[in-house]
LUMTI-9008 format. One line per field, with one value per residue (C-alpha): residue number from 0; x negated, y, z; chain; residue in three letters. Coordinates in nm, 2 decimals. Layout:
BEGIN
num	[NUM ...]
px	[X ...]
py	[Y ...]
pz	[Z ...]
cadena	[A ...]
residuo	[ala ...]
//
This chain:
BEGIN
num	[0 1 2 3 4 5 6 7 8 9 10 11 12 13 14 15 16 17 18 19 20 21 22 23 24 25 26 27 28 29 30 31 32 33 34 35 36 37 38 39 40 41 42 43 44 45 46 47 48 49 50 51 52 53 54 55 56 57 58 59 60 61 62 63 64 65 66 67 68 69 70 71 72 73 74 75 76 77 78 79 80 81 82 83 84 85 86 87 88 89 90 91 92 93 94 95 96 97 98 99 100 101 102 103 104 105 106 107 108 109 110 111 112 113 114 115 116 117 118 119 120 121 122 123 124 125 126 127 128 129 130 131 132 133 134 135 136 137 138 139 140 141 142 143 144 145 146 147 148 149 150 151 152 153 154 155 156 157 158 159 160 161 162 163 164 165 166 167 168 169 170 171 172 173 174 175 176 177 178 179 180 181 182 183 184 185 186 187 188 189 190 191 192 193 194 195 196 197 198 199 200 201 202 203 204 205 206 207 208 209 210 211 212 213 214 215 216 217 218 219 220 221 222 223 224 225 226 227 228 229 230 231 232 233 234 235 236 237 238 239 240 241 242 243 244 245 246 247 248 249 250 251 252 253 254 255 256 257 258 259 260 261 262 263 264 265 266 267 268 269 270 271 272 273 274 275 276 277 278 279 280 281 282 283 284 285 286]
px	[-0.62 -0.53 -0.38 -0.16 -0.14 0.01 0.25 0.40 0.42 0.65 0.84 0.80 0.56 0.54 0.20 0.26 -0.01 0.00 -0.21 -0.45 -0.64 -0.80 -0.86 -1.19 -1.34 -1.36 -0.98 -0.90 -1.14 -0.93 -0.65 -0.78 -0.88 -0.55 -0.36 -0.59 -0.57 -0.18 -0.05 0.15 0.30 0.55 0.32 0.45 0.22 0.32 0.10 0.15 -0.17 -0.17 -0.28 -0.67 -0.68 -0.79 -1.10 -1.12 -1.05 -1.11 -1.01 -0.79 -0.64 -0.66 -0.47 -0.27 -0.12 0.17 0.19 0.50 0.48 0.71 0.83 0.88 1.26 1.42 1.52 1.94 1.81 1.66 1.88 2.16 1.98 1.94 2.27 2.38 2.17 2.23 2.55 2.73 2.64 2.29 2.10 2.05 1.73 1.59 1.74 1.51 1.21 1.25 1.28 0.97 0.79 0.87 0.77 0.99 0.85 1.09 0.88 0.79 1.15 1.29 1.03 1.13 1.50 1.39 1.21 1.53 1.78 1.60 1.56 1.24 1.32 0.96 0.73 0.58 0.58 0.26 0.36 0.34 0.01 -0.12 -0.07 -0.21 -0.52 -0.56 -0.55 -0.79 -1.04 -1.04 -1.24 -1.57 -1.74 -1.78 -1.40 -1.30 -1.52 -1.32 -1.02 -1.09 -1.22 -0.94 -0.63 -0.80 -0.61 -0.30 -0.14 -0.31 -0.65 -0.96 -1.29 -1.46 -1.28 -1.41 -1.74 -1.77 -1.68 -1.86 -2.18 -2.33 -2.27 -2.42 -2.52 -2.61 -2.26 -2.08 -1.69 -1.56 -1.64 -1.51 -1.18 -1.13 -1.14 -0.91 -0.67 -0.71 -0.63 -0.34 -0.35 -0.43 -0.32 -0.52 -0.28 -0.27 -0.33 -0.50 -0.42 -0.83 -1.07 -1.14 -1.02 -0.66 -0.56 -0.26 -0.19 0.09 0.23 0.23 0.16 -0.10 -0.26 -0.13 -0.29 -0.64 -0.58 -0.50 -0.87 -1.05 -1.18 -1.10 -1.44 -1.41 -1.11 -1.24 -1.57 -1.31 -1.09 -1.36 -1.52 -1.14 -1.06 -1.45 -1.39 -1.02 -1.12 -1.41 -1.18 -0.90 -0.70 -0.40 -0.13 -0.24 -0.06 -0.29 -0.60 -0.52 -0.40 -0.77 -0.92 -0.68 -0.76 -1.13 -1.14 -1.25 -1.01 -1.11 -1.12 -0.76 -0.64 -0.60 -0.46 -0.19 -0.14 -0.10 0.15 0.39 0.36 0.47 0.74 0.90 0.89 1.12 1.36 1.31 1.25 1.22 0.96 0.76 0.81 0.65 0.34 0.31 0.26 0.04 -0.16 -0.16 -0.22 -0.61 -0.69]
py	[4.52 4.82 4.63 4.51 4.81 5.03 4.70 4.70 5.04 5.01 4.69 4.45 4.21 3.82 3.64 3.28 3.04 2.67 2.35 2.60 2.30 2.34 2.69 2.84 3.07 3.39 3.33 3.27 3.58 3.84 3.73 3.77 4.07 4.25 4.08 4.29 4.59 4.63 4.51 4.78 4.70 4.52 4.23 3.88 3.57 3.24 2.94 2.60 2.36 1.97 1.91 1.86 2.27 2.20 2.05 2.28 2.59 2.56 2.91 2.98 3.34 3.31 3.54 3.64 3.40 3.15 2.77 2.56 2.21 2.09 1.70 1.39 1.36 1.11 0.77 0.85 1.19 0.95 0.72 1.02 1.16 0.83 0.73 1.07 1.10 0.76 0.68 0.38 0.11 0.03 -0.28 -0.21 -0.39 -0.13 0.14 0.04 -0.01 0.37 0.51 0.31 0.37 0.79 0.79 1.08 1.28 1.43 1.46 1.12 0.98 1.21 1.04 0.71 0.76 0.87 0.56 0.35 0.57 0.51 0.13 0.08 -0.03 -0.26 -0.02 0.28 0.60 0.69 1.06 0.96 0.79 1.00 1.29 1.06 0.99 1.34 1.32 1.05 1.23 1.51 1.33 1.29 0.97 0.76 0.84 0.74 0.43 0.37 0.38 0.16 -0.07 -0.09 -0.15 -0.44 -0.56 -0.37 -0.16 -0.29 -0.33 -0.34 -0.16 -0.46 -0.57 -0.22 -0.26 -0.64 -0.48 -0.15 -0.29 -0.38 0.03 0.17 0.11 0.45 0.62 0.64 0.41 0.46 0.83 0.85 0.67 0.94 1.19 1.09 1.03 1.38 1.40 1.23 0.98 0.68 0.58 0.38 0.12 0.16 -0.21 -0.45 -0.80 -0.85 -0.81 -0.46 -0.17 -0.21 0.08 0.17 0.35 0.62 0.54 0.24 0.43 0.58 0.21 0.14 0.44 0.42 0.01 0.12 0.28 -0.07 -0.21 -0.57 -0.68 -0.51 -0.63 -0.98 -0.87 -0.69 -1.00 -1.23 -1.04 -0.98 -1.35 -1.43 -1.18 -1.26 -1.59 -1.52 -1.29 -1.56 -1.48 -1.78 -1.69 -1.91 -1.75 -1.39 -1.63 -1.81 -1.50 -1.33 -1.63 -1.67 -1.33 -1.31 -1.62 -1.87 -2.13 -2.40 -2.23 -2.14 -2.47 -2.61 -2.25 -2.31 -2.68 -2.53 -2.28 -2.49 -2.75 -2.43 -2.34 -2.70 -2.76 -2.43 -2.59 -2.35 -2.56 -2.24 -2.10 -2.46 -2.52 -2.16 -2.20 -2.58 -2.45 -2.17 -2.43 -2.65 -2.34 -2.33 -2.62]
pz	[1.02 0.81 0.60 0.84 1.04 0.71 0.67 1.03 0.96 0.71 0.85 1.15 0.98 1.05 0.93 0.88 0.90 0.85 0.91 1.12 1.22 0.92 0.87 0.92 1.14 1.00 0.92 1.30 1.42 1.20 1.35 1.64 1.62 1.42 1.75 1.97 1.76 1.65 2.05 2.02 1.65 1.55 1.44 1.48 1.41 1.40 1.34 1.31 1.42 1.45 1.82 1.68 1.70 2.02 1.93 1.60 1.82 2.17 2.29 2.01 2.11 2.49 2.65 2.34 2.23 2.36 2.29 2.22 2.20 1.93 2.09 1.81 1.81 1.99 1.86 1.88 1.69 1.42 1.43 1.35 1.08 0.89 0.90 0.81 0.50 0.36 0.20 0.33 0.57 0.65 0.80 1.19 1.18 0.81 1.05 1.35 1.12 0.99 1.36 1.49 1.12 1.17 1.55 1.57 1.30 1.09 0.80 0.78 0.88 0.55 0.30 0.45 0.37 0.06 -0.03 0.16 -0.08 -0.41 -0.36 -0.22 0.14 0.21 0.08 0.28 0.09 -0.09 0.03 0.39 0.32 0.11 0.45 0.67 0.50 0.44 0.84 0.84 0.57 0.80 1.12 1.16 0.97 1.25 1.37 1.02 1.09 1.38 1.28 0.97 1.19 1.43 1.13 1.11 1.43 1.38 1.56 1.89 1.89 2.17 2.23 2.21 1.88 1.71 1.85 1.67 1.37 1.33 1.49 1.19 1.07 1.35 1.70 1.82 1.84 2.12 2.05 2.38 2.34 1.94 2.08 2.39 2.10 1.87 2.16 2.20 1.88 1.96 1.67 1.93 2.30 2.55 2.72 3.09 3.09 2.89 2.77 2.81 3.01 2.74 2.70 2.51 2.23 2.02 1.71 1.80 1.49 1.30 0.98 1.07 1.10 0.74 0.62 0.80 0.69 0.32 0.33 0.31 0.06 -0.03 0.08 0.39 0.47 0.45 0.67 0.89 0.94 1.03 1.27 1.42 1.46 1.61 1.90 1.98 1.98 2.23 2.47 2.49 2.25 2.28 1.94 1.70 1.44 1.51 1.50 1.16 1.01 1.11 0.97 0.65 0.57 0.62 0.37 0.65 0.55 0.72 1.01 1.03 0.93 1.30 1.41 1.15 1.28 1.65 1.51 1.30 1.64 1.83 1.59 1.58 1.91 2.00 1.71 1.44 1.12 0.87 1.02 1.11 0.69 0.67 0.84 0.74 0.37 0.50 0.63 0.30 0.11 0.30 0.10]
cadena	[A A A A A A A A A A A A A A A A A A A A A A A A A A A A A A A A A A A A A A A A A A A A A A A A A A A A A A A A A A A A A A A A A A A A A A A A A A A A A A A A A A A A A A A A A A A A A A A A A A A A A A A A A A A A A A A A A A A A A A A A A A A A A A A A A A A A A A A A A A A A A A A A A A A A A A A A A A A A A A A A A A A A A A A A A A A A A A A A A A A A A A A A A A A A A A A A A A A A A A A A A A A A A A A A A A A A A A A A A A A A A A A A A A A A A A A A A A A A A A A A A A A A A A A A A A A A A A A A A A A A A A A A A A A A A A A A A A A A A A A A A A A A A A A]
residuo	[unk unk unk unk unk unk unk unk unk unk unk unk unk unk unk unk unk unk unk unk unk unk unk unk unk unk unk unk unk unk unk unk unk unk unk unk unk unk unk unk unk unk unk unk unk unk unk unk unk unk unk unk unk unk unk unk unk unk unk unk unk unk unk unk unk unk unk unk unk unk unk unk unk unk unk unk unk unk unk unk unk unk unk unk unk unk unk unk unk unk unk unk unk unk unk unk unk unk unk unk unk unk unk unk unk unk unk unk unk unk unk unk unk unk unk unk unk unk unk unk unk unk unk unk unk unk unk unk unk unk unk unk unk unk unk unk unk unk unk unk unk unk unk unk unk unk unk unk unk unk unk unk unk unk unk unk unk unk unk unk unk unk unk unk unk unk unk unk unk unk unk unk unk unk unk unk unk unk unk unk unk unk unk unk unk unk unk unk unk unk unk unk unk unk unk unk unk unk unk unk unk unk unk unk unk unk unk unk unk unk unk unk unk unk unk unk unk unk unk unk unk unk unk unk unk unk unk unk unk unk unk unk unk unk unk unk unk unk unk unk unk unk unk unk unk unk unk unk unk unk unk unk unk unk unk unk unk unk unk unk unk unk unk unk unk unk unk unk unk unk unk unk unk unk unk unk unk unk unk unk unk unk unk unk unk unk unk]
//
């Protein structure tokens, strides 16, 4: 606080501090302590904090400080900025994939036109995974668990499903109560309905599923996959392309052989050839 105190003396003084959800404690009580000390000096402090500070720092400042929520940006606001930072005409439907892909983060949406700019259109930016699974790294090991488990599904997946899958990790923790808290941490949403009889959840960005998906390894994947199609199959599930794909992936082939029957059926019965031919040869390609 002297420091600061001869500084403000001097000059109005900002302190900037960034990712503060990380920061430690003693960090957080200085500040605290130069804000109670310097009220009457021209001391400014801005912070920026991912919304887990709440759980990192309960009672951050109370009393001293004031909070602004900064909101994703809307989809026209995306849609704006993508247009005017690419040269040209671009594909509506690459547009729409970067708007739902960004979720209205501006960080992400940039790297994404990046990656659209310099040719690579399909892939996701290792940056923007690479800051996600930082993200990720930064939860506690069963929440990492957790959401490992879920990418399995994709972007929706159920309680039940992540309980099938981490079950055989550990069966004293708490799922429902790991999910409430990284809803908190606003990384998932639970649906307000369900298409089970189970608690439905969502990634709040599809990214963040690709990122926490990204994490497995090859032989989880295929544990992950199995276990995936077993439950759907046991709560109803009725796509038979999600069912063969679960079963595909978790290398039971002859399980997904009559899923891919029901889904070429499906396909050439609404008329569409292509996509009949597609999953036919999926099919063949199970052996």
């Amino acid at each position: 606080t002297t420091l600061l105190r001869e500084e403000c003396r001097a000059t109005p003084t900002v302190l900037v501090l960034d990712d503060l959800q990380w920061g430690d404690a003693f960090t957080v009580k200085l500040v605290e302590a130069a804000l109670r000390e310097l009220h009457d000096q021209p001391l400014m402090v801005l912070a920026f904090a991912r919304p887990e500070i709440a759980d990192s720092f309960p009672n951050l400042w109370k009393g001293l400080a004031q909070q602004i929520i900064v909101n994703p940006l809307s989809k026209r606001a995306c849609e704006r900025l993508v247009q005017a930072a690419l040269a040209g005409p671009t594909a509506a439907a690459t547009v729409a994939r970067m708007v739902e892909q960004s979720a209205g983060n501006a960080l992400f949406l940039e790297e994404l036109i990046r990656a659209v700019g310099d040719g690579h259109s399909a892939a996701v930016p290792e940056t923007i995974l690479a800051i996600l699974q930082a993200r990720i790294d930064a939860q506690a090991p069963e929440a990492r668990r957790i959401l490992r488990a879920a990418s399995v599904f994709g972007e929706t997946f159920w309680l039940g499903g992540v309980r099938a899958i981490t079950a055989s990790e550990s069966q004293s923790q708490d799922t429902a109560g790991w999910l409430a808290n990284l809803e908190r941490s606003e990384i998932i949403d639970e649906a307000p309905q369900s298409r089970f009889s189970d608690a439905e959840y969502r990634f709040r960005q599809s990214l963040m599923r690709d990122a926490a998906y990204s994490l497995l390894t090859d032989e989880d994947r295929r544990t992950g996959h199995r276990l995936a199609g077993h439950y759907l199959e046991r709560v109803g599930e009725s796509d038979p392309v999600v069912l063969a794909e679960h079963a595909y992936r978790g290398d039971e082939l002859a399980r997904a052989v009559p899923h891919f029957v029901r889904a070429a059926a499906q396909a050439l019965a609404s008329g569409d050839l292509i996509l009949t031919l597609q999953r036919v040869e999926r099919g063949l390609s199970c052996g």
